[in-house]
GUTIVEX-219904 format. One line per field, with one value per residue (C-alpha): residue in three letters; x, y, z. Coordinates in nm, 2 decimals, always signed. Layout:
N
residuo <- ALA; ...
x <- X; ...
y <- Y; ...
z <- Z; ...
END
This chain:
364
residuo <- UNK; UNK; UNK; UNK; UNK; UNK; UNK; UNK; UNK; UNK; UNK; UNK; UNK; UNK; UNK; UNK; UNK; UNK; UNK; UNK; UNK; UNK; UNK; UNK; UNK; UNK; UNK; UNK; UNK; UNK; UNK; UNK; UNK; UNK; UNK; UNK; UNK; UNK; UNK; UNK; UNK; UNK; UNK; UNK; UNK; UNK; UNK; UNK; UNK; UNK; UNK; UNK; UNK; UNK; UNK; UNK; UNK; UNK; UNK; UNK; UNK; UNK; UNK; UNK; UNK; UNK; UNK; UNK; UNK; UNK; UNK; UNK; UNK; UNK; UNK; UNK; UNK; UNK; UNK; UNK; UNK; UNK; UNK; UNK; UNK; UNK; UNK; UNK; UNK; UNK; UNK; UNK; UNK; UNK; UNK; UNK; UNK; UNK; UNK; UNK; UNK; UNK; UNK; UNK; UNK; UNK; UNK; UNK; UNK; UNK; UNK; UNK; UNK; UNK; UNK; UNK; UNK; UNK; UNK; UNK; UNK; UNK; UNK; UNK; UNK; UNK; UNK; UNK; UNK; UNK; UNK; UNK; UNK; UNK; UNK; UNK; UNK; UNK; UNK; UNK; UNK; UNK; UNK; UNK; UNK; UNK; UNK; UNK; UNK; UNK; UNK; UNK; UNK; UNK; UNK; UNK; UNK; UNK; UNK; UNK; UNK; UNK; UNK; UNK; UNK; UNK; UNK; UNK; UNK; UNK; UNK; UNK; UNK; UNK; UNK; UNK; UNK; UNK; UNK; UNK; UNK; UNK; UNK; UNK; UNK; UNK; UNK; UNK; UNK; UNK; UNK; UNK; UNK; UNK; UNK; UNK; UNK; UNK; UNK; UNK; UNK; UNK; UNK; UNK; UNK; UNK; UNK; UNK; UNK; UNK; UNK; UNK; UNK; UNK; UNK; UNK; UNK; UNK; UNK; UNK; UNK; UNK; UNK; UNK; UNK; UNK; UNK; UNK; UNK; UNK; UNK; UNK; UNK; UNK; UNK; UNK; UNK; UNK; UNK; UNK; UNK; UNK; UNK; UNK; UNK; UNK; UNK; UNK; UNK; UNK; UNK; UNK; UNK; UNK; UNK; UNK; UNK; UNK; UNK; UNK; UNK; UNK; UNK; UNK; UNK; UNK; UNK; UNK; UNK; UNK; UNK; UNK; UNK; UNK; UNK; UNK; UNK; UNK; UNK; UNK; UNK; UNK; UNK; UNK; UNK; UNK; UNK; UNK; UNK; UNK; UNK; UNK; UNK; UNK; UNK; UNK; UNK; UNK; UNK; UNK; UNK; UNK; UNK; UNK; UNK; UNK; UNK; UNK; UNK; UNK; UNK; UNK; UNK; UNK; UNK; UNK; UNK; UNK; UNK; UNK; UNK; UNK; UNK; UNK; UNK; UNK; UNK; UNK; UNK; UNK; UNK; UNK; UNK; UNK; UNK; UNK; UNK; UNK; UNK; UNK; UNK; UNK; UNK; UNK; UNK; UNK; UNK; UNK; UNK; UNK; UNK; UNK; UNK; UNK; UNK; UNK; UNK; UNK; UNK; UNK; UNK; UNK; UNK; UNK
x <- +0.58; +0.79; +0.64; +0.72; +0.53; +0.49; +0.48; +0.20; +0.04; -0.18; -0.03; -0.31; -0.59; -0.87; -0.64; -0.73; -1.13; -1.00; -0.94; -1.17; -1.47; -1.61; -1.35; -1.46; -1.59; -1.37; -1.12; -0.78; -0.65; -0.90; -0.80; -0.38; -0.43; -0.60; -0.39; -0.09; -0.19; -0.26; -0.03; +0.10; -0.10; -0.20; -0.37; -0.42; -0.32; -0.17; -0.22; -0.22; +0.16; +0.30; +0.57; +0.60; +0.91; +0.77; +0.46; +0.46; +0.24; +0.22; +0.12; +0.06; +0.13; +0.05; +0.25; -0.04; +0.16; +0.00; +0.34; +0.33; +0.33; +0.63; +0.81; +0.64; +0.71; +1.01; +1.26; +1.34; +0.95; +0.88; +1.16; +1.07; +0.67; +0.83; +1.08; +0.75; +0.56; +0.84; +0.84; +0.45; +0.51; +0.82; +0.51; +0.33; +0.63; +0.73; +1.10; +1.16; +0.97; +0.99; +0.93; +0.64; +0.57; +0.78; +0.88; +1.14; +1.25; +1.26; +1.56; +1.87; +1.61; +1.57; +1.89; +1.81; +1.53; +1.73; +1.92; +1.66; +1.48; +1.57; +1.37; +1.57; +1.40; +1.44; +1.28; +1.14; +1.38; +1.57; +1.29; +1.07; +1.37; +1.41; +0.98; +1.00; +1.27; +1.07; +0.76; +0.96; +1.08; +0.76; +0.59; +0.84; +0.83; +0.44; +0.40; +0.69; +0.99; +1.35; +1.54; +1.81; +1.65; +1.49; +1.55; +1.49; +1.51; +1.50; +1.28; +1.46; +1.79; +1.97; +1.79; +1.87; +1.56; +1.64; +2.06; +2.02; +1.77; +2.00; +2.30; +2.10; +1.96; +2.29; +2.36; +2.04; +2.03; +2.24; +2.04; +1.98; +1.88; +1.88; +1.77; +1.68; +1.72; +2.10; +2.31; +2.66; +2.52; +2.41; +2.75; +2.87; +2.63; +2.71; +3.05; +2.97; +2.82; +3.04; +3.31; +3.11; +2.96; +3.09; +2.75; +2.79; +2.45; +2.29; +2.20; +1.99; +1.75; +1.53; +1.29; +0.98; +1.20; +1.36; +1.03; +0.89; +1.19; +1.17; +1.02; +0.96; +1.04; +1.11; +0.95; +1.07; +1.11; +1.00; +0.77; +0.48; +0.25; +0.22; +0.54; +0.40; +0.12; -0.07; +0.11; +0.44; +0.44; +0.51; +0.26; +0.33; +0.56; +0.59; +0.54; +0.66; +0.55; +0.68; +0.65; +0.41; +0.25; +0.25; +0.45; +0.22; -0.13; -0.46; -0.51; -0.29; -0.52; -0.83; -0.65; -0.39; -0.52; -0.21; +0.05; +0.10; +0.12; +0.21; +0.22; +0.54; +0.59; +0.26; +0.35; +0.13; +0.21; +0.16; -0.06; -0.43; -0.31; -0.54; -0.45; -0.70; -0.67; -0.79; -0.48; -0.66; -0.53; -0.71; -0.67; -0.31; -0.15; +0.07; +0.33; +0.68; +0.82; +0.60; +0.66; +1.01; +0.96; +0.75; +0.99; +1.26; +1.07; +1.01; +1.37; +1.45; +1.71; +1.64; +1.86; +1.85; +1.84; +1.77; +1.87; +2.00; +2.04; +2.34; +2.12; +2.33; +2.28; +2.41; +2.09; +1.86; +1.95; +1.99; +1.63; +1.52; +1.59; +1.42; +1.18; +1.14; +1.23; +0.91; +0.68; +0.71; +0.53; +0.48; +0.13; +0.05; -0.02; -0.16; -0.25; -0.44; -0.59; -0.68; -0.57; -0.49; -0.63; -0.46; -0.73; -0.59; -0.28; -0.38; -0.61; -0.31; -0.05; -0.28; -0.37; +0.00; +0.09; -0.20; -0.11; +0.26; +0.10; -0.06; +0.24; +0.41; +0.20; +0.17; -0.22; -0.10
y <- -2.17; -1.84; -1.57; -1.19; -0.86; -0.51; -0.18; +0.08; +0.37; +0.64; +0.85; +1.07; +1.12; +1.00; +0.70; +0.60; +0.55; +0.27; +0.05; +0.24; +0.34; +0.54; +0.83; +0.91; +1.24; +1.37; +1.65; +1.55; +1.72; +1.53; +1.19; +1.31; +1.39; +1.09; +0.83; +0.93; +0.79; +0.48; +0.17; -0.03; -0.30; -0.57; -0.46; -0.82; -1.15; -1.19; -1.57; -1.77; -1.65; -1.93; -1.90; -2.28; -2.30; -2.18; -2.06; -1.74; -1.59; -1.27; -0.98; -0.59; -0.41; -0.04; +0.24; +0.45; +0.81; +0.99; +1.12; +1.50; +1.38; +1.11; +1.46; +1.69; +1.50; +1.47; +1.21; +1.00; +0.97; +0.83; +0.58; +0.47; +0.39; +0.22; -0.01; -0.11; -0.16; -0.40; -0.57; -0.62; -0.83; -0.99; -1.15; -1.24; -1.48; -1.26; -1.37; -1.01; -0.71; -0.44; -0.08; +0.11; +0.47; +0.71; +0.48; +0.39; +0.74; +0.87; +0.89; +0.67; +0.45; +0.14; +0.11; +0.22; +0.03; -0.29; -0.24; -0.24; -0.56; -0.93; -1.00; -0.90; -0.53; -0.38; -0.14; -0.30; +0.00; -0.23; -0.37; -0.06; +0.08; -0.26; -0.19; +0.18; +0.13; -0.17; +0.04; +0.29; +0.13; -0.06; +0.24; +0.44; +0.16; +0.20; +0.54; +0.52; +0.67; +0.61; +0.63; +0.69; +1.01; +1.15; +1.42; +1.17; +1.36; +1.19; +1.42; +1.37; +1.22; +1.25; +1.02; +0.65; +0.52; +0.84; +0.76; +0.41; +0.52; +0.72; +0.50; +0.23; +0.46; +0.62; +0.32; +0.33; +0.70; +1.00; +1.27; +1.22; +1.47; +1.48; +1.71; +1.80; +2.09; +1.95; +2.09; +1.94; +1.61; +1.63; +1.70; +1.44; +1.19; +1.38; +1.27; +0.94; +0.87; +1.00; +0.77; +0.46; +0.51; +0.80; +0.99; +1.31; +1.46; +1.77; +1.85; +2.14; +2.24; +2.42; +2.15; +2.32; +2.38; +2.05; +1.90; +2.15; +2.01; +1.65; +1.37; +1.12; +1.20; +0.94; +1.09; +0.98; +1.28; +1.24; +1.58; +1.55; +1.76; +1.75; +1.93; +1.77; +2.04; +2.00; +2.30; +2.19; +1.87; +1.87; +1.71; +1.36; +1.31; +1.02; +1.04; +0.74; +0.83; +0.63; +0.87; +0.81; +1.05; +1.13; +1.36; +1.40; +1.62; +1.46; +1.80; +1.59; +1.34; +1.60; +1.79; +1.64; +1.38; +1.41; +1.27; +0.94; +0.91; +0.58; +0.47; +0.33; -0.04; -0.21; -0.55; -0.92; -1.13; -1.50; -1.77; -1.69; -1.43; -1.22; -0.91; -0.83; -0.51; -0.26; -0.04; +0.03; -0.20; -0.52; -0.86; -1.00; -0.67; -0.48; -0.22; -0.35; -0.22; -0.46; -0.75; -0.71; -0.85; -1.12; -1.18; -1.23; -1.45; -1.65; -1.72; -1.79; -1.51; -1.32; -1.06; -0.66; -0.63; -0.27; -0.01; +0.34; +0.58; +0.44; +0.17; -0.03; -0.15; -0.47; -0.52; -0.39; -0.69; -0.94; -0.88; -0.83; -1.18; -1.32; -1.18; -1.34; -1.69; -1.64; -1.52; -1.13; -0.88; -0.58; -0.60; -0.37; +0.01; +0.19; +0.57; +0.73; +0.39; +0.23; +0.03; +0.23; +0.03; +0.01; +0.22; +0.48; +0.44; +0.50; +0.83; +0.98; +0.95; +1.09; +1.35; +1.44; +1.43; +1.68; +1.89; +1.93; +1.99; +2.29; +2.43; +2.39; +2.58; +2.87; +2.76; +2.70
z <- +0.99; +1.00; +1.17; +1.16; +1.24; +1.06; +1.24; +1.12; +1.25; +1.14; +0.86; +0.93; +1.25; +0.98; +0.93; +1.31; +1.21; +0.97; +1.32; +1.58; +1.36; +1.65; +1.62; +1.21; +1.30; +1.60; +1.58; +1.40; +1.75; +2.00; +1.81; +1.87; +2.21; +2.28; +2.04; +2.21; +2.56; +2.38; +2.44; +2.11; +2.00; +1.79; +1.51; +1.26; +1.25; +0.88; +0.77; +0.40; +0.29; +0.09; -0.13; -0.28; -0.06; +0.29; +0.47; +0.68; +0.95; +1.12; +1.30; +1.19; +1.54; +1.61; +1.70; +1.80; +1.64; +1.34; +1.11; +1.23; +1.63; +1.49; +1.36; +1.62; +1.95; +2.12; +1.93; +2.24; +2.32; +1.95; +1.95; +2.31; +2.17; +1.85; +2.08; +2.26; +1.99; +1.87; +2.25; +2.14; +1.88; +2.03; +2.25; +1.95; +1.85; +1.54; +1.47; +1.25; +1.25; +0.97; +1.05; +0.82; +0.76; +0.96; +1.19; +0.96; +0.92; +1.30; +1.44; +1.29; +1.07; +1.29; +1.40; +1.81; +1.79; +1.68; +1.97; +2.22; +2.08; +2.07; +1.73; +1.41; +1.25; +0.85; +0.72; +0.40; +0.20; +0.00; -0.13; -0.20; -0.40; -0.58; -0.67; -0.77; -1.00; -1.15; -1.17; -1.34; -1.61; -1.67; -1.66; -1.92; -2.17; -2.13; -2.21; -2.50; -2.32; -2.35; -2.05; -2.24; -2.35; -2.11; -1.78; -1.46; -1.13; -0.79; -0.53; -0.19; -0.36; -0.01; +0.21; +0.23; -0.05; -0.29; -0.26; -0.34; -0.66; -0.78; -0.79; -0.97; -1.20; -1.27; -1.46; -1.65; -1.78; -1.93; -1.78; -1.41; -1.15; -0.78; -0.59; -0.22; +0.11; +0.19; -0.12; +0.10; +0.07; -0.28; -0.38; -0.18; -0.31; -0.65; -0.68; -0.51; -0.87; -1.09; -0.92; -0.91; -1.31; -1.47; -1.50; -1.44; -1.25; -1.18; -0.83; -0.72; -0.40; -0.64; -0.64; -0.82; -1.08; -1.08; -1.17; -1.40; -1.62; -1.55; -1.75; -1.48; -1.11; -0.84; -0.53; -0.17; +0.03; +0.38; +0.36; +0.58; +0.29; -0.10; -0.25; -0.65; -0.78; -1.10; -1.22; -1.20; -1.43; -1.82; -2.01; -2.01; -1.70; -1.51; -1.14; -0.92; -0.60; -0.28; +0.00; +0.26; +0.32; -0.06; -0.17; -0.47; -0.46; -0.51; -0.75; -0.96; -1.05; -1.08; -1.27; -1.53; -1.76; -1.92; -1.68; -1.51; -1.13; -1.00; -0.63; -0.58; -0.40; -0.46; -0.45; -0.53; -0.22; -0.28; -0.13; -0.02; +0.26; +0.45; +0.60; +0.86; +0.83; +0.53; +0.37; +0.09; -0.16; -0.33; -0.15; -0.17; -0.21; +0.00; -0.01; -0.08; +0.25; +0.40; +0.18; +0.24; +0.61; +0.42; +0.22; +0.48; +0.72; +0.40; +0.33; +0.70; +0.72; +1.08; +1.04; +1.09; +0.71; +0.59; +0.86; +0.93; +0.69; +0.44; +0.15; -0.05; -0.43; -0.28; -0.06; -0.34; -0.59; -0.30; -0.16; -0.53; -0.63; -0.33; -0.39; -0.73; -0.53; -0.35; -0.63; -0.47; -0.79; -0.92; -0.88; -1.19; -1.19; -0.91; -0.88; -0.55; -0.46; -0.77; -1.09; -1.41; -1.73; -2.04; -2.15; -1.90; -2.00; -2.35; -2.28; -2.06; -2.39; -2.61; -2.38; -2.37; -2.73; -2.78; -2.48; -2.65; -2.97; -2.87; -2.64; -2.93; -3.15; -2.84; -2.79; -2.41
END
């Protein structure tokens, strides 16, 4: 049996209530001050993975640190909790440990916190880009776009999940996007491209207008609020969300029948697993960041897999066929917590087609 563990903490203070039922009506501030004098813990036992070629076992463990006291607090502080956290599940027996949330992002990514533990850590990256992309496509060929055609942008193209997405999908597109805050590190990234596959891409830190003019946007900024209003999308975008927190407004989904919001990295996991703990998603799903680790303890290789800040397409198609070895899935389409029908998916293309009628015509 391999065994690994997953990090998670509250993205939010209401997340807390989800474990400690008790604290659903406190103050977001009374349940921060509080959570922060809080040890790491073990959150689930995770049983029932199996793959057809092993079994796995393991352990969520929390890093009790809601993401604005993970960008708020001092740096050191975080990645000190985080390292114990990982000493946690060290005592469980977990043989790898993958990093959730913003956990992943604090810091160098994972690799401190490598250093301080004798277990092996990822950050499940690799395999979340390896999802999105997937989603993407699937999701394009749904709703009757040609890549080929069609403005892509990458929201938050200089961090190490938004890089790697562009330099796959730089091979997949003509017009591609990227934009972010750091305009020296687009460029760089910019040319990074152009050497590697010729394309030639815009990069901008205009990012309202960046989506206004995009057809489908890959979101993975690391903002801590929604930066994706209803007003900003064209009538039939595609929104691939894989930010946590979102990066994409609820509003959206009120608001615009007429565009397609997808959460990014929702993955089937085989066997009869149980969680233990309620992340919102049906049984036997979890994010792909997770399933990475899965994945990983699965294939016996306990190794620091995904970290720091520089992703390579290398480790995206490597974990990307394991992941296919062990029955890993797109486990269909997802938006704000729930399946999209094909019904849905039907309602939001004719919605668009008539919304671009009438811009068309100057009704809107």
């Amino acid at each position: 049996m391999q065994k690994f563990a997953f990090v998670v903490h509250p993205l939010e203070a209401s997340d807390f209530s989800r474990k400690f039922s008790f604290t659903r009506n406190w103050p977001d501030r009374l349940v921060e001050g509080i959570i922060k004098y809080i040890p790491p813990f073990k959150v689930s036992h995770i049983s029932g993975i199996d793959s057809g070629h092993n079994k796995a076992e393991g352990w969520f463990v929390g890093c009790p640190l809601t993401s604005r006291q993970m960008v708020a607090m001092p740096e050191p502080y975080v990645i000190n909790k985080i390292i114990k956290t990982g000493k946690v599940a060290e005592k469980l027996g977990a043989k790898i440990m993958g990093l959730g949330a913003f956990t992943s992002v604090v810091g160098d990514a994972g690799i401190t916190v490598a250093k301080n533990l004798k277990i092996a850590v990822t950050t499940g990256n690799s395999y979340t880009v390896a999802t999105a992309l997937e989603g993407t496509r699937q999701a394009a060929k749904a709703m009757g776009i040609d890549l080929l055609r069609t403005n892509v942008l990458i929201l938050g193209a200089t961090g190490s999940i938004g890089a790697a997405c562009a330099q796959i999908l730089a091979r997949e597109v003509r017009y591609l996007t990227l934009a972010a805050r750091d305009e020296v590190k687009l460029e760089k990234l910019s040319k990074q491209i152009l050497k590697t596959t010729g394309l030639a891409v815009r990069v901008t830190a205009n990012t309202k207008q960046a989506i206004r003019n995009a057809d489908i946007v890959v979101a993975v900024t690391s903002a801590i609020d929604s930066i994706i209003e209803p007003e900003d999308l064209k009538p039939g975008a595609i929104v691939c969300d894989v930010a946590r927190p979102r990066n994409v407004s609820r509003r959206v989904a009120e608001i615009r029948n007429d565009v397609l919001v997808l959460e990014g990295g929702v993955v089937e996991v085989p066997g009869d697993v149980q969680f233990g703990l309620n992340f919102g998603f049906p049984p036997q799903t979890a994010y792909a960041c997770m399933a990475e680790t899965m994945i990983l303890a699965l294939e016996g290789r306990y190794e620091n897999f995904t970290l720091g800040r520089d992703l390579t397409v290398k480790q995206v198609e490597i974990i990307d066929r394991l992941a296919a070895k062990h029955g890993f899935k797109l486990a269909g389409f997802r938006s704000f917590e729930r399946a999209i029908t094909s019904q849905e998916l039907a309602s939001i293309k004719a919605n668009a087609l008539a919304k671009t009628l009438q811009i068309s015509k100057g009704v809107l």
